[in-house]
VOLO-270375 format. One line per 3 residues: for each residue x, y, z of C-alpha. Coordinates in pm, whole numbers, always signed. Example, Ala and Ser with C-alpha at 12.3 -4.5 7.8 and 13.67 -1.06 7.14 Angstrom:
BEGIN
+1230 -450 +780; +1367 -106 +714
// end
This chain:
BEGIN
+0 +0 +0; +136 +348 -79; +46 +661 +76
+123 +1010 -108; +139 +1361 +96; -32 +1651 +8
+269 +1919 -38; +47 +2181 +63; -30 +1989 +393
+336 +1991 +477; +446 +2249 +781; +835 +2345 +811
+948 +2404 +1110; +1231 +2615 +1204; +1572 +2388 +1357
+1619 +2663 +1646; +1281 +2793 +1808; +1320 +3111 +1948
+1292 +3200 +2333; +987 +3397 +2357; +1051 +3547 +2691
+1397 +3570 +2704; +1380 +3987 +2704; +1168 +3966 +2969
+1324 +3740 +3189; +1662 +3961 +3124; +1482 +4247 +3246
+1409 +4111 +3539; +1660 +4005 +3690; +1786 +4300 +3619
+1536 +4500 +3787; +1575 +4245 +4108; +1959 +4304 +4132
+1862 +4699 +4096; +1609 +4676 +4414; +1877 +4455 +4581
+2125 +4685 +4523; +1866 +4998 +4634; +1725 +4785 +4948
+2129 +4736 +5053; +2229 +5090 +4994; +1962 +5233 +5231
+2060 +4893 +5490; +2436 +5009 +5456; +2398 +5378 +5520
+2178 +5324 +5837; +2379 +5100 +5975; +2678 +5367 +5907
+2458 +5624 +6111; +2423 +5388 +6407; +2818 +5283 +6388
+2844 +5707 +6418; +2615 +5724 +6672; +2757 +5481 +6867
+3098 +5583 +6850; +2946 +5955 +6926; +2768 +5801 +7298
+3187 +5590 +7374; +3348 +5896 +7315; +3183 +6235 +7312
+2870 +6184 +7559; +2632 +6466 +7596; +2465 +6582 +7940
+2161 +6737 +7728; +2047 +6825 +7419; +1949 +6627 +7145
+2207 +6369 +7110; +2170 +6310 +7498; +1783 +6241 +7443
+1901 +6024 +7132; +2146 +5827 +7340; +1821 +5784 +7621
+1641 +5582 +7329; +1966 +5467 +7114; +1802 +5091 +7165
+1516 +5171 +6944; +1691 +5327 +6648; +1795 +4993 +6570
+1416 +4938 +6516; +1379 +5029 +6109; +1672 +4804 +6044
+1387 +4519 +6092; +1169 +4624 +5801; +1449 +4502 +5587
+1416 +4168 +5746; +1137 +3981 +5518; +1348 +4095 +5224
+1673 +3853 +5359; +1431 +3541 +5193; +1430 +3673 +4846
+1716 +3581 +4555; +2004 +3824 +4531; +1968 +3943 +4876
+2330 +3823 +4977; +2476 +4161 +5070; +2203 +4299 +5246
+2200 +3980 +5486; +2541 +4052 +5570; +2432 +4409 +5643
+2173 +4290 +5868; +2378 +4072 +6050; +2683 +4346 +6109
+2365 +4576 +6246; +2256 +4287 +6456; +2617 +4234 +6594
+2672 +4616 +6649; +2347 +4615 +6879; +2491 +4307 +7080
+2754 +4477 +7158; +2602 +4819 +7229; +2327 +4670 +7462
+2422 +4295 +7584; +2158 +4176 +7802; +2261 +4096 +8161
+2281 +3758 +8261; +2335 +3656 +8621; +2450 +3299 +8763
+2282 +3149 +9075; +2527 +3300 +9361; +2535 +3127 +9694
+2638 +3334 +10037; +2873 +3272 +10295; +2750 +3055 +10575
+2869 +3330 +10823; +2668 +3618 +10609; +2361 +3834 +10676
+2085 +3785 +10451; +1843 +4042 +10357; +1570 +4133 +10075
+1521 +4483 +9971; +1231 +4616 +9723; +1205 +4984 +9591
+875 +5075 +9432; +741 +5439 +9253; +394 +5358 +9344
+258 +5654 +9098; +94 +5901 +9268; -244 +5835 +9045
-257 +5478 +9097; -574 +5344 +9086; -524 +5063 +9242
-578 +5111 +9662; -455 +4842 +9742; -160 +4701 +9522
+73 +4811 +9720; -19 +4581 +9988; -81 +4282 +9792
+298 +4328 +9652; +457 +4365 +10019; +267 +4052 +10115
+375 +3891 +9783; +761 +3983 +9833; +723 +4051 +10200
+1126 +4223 +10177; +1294 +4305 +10483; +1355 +4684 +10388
+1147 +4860 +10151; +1179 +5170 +9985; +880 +5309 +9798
+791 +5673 +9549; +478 +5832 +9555; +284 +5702 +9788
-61 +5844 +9807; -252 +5566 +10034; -99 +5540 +10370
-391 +5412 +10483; -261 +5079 +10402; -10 +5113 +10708
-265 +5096 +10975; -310 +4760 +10901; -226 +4552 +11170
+3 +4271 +11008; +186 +4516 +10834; +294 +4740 +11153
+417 +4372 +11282; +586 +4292 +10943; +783 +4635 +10939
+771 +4777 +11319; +1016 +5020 +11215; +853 +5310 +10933
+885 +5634 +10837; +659 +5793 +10633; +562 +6193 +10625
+728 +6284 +10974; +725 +6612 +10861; +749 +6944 +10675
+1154 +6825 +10604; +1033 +6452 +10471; +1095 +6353 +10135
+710 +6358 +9999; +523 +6065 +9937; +839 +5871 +10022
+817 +5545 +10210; +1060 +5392 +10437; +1008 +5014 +10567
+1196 +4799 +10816; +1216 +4468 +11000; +1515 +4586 +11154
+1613 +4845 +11413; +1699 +5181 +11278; +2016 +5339 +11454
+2029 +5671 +11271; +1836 +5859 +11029; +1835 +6170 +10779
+1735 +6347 +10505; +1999 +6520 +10243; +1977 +6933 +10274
+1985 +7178 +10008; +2312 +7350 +10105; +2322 +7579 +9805
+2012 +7669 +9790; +1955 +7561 +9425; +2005 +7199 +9447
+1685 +7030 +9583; +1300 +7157 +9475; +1173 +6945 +9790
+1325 +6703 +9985; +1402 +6397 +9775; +1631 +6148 +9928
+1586 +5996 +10304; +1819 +5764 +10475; +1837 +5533 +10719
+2151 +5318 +10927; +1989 +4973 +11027; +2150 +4735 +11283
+2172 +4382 +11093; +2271 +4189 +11345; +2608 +4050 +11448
+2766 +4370 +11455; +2680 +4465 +11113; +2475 +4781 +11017
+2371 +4906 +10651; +2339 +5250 +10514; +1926 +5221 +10309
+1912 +5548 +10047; +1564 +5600 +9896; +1626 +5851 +9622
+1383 +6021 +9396; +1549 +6233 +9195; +1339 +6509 +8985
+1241 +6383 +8594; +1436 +6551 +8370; +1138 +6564 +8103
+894 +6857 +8103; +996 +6965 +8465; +1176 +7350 +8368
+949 +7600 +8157; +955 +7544 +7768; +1200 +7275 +7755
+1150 +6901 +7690; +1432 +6780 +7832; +1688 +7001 +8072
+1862 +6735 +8341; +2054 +7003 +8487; +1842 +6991 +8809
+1830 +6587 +8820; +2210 +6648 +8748; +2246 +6848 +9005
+2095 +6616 +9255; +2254 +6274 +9157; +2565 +6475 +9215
+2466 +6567 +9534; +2419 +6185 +9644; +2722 +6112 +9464
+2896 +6370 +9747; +2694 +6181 +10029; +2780 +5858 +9920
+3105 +5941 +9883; +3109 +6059 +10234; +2969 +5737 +10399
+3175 +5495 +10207; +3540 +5687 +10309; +3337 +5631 +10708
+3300 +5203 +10618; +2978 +5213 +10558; +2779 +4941 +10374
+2545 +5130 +10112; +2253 +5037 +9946; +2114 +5302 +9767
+1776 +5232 +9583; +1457 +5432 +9411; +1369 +5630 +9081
+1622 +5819 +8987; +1512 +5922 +8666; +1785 +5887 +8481
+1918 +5541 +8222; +2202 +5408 +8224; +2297 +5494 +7886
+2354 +5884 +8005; +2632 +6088 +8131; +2501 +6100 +8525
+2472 +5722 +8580; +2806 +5709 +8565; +2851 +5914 +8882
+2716 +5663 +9090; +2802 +5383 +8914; +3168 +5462 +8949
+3116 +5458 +9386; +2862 +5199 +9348; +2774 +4851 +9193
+2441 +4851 +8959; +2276 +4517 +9150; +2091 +4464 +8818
+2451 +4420 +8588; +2576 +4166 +8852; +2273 +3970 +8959
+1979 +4038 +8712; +1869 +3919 +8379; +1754 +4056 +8035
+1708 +4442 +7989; +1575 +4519 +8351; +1360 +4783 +8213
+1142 +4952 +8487; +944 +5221 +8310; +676 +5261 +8063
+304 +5265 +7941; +111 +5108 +8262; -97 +4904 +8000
+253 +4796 +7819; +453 +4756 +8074; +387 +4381 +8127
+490 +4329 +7791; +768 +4529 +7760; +888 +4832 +7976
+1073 +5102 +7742; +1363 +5199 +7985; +1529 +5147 +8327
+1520 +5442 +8581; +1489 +5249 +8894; +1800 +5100 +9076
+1965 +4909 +9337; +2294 +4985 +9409; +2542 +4873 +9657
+2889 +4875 +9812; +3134 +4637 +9708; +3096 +4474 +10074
+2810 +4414 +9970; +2714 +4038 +9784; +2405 +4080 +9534
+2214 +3757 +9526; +1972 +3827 +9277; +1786 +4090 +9131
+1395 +4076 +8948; +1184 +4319 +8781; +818 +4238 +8838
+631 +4458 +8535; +262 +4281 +8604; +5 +4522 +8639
+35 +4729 +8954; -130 +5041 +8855; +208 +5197 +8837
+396 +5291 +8494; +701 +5161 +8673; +786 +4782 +8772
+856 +4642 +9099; +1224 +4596 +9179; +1342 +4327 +9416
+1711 +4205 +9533; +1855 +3923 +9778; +2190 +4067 +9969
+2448 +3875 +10143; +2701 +4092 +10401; +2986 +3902 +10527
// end
């Protein structure tokens, strides 16, 4: 059988077909690499601002102004380099991951988080828990202040704007702390708190001896007899918030300056006498600015040696107990002085600033 074709039925097809989309595809990738390159460009010169700004906070720290306020937050400015974050997954993103990751190492070492291993005292030690506590002056909550004493039930207590002293004619309490000061008069810190299980030997309050130092009394003190022949020097502090607090300016720490200064000098004072120190409160002031230093040159920060994380204390009350934005309240001691532990308790108090508690050993 034969079969004959139809010429005109016959279809020729080229050897080589040509790539239909191969001008597209060209383009592109070459509009990818151009929005990688753009996307590590902006990466690269933020990350040069925050190696500046860093280097500008080691070496040429400001007291006030707007790099001061900029060193206050400097945490957060590392913030926008997460938006580039989702873009790390995509193809020619190879340089901007390493970008990312020299940002992400720059921040570690800017801001490491403190991290504390389980300390043990000395057998022949005294033992003692402290807590310090800004209250809030509008707290809403009557009686959270008792509730966290019974909670933590610390052996000395030192508490901020306290607005309920009703609380302390309750019975258990005045058994709990038999020795308590609290608005003895016109010269008392205001809305201070001071709480004891033991004796007090010697008390006072730190005087304006300029004139221009103190805008009410701030800081109270107290010598307590541990036991054993040992005796500690309590400071509650609240110094004055350098936001909003002088006419038409946002942020002036002069005053708070001023004042952290002044219990600087007093520490300085006690310690050259052998004194044990604990100094704790709101001070108003991070450890990221120029007056922290003051008293962190006399004085160990308890939260660097025996806390963990951040430590932040401060922030929006309905925030705060999932993150606090900064940390303005302290615990600081002597170096007789053995920190044990630290915590920040940022559950919901009715305060915009967290409970701080530390265990103390004293050999």
């Amino acid at each position: 059988m034969h079969y004959t074709q139809n010429p005109s039925n016959i279809h020729t097809q080229p050897l080589i077909q040509p790539y239909q989309g191969g001008h597209h595809s060209i383009l592109q990738i070459f509009l990818n690499k151009q929005k990688s390159l753009l996307l590590v460009t902006i990466a690269s010169l933020y990350v040069v601002f925050l190696i500046i700004h860093s280097l500008q906070r080691l070496l040429l720290p400001q007291r006030d102004g707007i790099l001061a306020l900029g060193a206050i937050f400097s945490p957060y400015l590392f913030v926008p380099l997460l938006i580039f974050l989702p873009f790390c997954f995509l193809r020619y993103r190879g340089l901007l991951r390493i970008v990312l990751v020299i940002g992400a190492l720059l921040f570690g070492l800017n801001f490491p988080p403190a991290i504390a291993f389980p300390q043990s005292a000395p057998a022949d030690a005294s033992h003692f828990t402290a807590m310090t506590w800004n209250a809030y002056m509008d707290n809403d909550d009557s009686q959270a202040l008792y509730r966290a004493l019974k909670e933590k039930h610390p052996d000395i207590v030192t508490l901020q704007e306290v607005n309920n002293e009703e609380i302390f004619n309750a019975e258990d309490l005045i058994k709990s702390y038999p020795y308590h000061f609290y608005h003895e008069g016109p010269d008392f810190p205001t809305a201070e708190v001071f709480l004891s299980k033991y004796p007090v030997l010697q008390t006072g309050v730190l005087e304006d001896e300029d004139g221009h130092t103190w805008d009410i009394p701030r800081v109270f003190w107290a010598k307590l007899d541990l036991g054993h022949d040992k005796t500690l020097l309590v400071i509650n502090a609240h110094t004055l918030s350098a936001v909003n607090t002088t006419y038409n300016c946002l942020f002036c720490p002069e005053l708070r300056d001023k004042q952290i200064h002044a219990i600087s000098q007093f520490v300085t004072s006690v310690l050259q006498k052998g004194e044990n120190v604990l100094l704790m409160g709101d001070l108003n002031v991070t450890d990221r600015e120029v007056a922290y230093k003051e008293l962190s040159q006399q004085l160990r920060d308890t939260h660097l040696l025996a806390g963990n994380g951040p430590g932040h204390t401060w922030g929006r009350i309905e925030l705060n107990p999932l993150w606090a934005i900064i940390r303005i309240d302290y615990m600081f001691i002597s170096t007789s002085i053995t920190p044990l532990s630290q915590t920040t308790d940022c559950s919901k108090h009715g305060s915009d600033h967290c409970i701080v508690t530390g265990e103390f050993s004293l050999s």
